[in-house]
Each structure stands twice: as structure tokens, then as C-alpha cells.
NUDODREN-164553 format. One record per residue (C-alpha): residue number from 1; x, y, z. Coordinates in Angstrom, 1 decimal, decimal comma, m for minus. Layout:
N
+--------+--------+--------+--------+
! tortor !      u !      v !      w !
+--------+--------+--------+--------+
!    NUM !      X !      Y !      Z !
...
+--------+--------+--------+--------+
//
This chain:
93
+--------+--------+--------+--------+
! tortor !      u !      v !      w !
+--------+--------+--------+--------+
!      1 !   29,2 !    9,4 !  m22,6 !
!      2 !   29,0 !    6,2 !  m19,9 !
!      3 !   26,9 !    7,1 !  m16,8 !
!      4 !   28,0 !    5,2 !  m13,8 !
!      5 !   25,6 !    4,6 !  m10,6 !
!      6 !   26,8 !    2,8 !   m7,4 !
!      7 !   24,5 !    1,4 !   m4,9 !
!      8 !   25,9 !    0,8 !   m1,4 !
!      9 !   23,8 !   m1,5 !    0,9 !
!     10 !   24,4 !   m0,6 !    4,5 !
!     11 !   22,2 !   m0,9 !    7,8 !
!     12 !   20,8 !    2,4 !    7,2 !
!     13 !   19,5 !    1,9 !    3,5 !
!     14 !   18,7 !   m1,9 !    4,9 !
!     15 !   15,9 !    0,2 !    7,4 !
!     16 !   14,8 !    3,2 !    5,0 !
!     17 !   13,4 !    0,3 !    2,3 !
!     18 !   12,0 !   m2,1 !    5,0 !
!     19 !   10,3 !    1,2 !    6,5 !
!     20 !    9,2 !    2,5 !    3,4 !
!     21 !    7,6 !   m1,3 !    2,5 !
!     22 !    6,3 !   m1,5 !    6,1 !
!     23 !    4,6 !    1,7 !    5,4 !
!     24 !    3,1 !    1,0 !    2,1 !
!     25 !    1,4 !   m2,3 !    3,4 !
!     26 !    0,2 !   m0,5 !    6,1 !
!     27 !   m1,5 !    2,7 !    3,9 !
!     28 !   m2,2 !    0,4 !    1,2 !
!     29 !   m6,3 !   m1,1 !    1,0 !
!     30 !   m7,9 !   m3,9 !   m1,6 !
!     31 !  m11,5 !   m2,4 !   m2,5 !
!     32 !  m13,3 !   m5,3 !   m3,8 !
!     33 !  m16,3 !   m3,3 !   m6,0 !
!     34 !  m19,1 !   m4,0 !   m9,0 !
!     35 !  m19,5 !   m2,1 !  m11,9 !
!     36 !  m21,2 !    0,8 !  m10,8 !
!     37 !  m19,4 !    1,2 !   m7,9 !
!     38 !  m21,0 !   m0,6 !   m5,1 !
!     39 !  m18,5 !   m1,8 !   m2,4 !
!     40 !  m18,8 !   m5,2 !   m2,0 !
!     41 !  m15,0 !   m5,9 !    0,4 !
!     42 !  m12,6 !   m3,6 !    1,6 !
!     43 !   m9,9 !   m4,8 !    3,5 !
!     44 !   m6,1 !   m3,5 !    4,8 !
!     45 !   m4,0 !   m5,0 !    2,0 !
!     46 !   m1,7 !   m7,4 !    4,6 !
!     47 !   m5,6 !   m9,1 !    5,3 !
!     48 !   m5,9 !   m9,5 !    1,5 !
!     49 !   m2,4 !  m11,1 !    0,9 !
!     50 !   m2,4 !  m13,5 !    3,9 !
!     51 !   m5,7 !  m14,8 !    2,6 !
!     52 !   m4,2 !  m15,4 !   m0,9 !
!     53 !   m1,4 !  m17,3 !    0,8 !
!     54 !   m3,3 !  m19,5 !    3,1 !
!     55 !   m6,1 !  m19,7 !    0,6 !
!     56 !   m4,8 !  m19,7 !   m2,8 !
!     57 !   m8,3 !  m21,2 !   m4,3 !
!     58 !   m9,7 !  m18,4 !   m3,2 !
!     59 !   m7,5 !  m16,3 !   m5,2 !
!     60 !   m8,2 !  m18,6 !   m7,9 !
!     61 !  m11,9 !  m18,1 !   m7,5 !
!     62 !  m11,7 !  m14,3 !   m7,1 !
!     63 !  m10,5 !  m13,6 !  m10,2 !
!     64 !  m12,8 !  m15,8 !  m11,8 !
!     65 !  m15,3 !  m13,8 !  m10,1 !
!     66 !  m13,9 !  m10,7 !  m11,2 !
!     67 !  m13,5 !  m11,7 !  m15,2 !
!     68 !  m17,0 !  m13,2 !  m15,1 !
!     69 !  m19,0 !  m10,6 !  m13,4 !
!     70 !  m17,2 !   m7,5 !  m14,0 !
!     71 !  m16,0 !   m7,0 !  m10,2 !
!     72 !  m13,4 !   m3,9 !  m10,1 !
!     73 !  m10,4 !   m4,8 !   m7,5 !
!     74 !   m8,0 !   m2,2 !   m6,6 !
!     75 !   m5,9 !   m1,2 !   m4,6 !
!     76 !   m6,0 !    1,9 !   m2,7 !
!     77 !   m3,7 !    3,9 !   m0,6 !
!     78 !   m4,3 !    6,9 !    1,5 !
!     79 !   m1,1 !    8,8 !    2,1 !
!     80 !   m0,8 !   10,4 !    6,0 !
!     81 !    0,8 !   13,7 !    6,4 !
!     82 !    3,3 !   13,8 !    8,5 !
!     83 !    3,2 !   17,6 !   10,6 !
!     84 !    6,2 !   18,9 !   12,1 !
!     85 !    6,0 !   21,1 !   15,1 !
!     86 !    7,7 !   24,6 !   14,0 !
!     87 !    9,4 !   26,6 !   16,6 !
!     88 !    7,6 !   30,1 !   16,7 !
!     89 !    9,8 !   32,9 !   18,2 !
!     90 !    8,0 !   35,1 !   20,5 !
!     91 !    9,2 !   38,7 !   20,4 !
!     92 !   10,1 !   40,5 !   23,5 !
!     93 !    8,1 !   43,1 !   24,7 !
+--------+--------+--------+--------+
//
């Protein structure tokens, strides 16, 4: 039995996935740590990844770091609840 899926692109799934990306970058964080745990850097991720563009040595030199002395990097995100205002009805007296 064939399964098909369709995939419209229109303005509205056009803003739902630049939201959703716009939101990850924002929650997301690059923990720079040693082996036992110590934080060395911790930065917003769009920090980490416009260094690594303008500086690509010090990518380069990063992950040398990383491979040579054990240094964890990951990547951390926090997600926010969002809280909706409920509508309590008030009985009459």
C-alpha cells in the first residue's frame, strides 16, 4: 500500500519555520566545559556561530582544543513556557 504526503509552501508555513528557527537560536546556548565539569565559556548560540564565521581559525583551533584536552562542548537549550491567561467565571451571588 503507497502512502502519499503533500507539502504546500505558503506564507503562513514560510513564518511558522522561520519562527520556530528564530526561536531555537534564541533558547539555544554553547557550554564550553572540561572534564569534570568546570565551565570554562557559555555563550547564546547566534555569539558562537558568528564567531565561527568571521573567525573560522578559531573554529579550527577549538576543536583541536577540544580533541586534545578533553573539553566537552554542547549545546544547550532551555525551553520557556509559554502561560495563557484562562478566563475564570465568577458566580453570581
Amino acid at each position: 500500500m503507497e502512502t502519499k504526503k503533500t507539502f504546500t509552501v505558503n506564507s503562513d508555513n514560510i513564518s511558522d519555520a522561520f519562527q520556530k528557527i528564530t526561536y531555537w537560536i534564541q533558547e539555544t546556548k554553547v557550554n564550553i566545559t572540561s572534564k569534570t565539569g568546570k565551565p570554562y565559556i557559555q555563550l547564546p548560540f547566534i555569539i558562537a556561530f558568528v564567531i565561527a564565521i568571521l573567525v573560522p581559525f578559531a573554529l579550527i583551533i577549538g576543536i583541536i582544543f577540544a580533541l586534545t584536552f578533553g573539553i566537552n562542548i554542547t549545546f544547550e537549550r532551555e525551553h520557556k513556557k509559554e502561560t495563557s491567561i484562562q478566563n475564570n467565571e465568577i458566580e453570581p451571588y
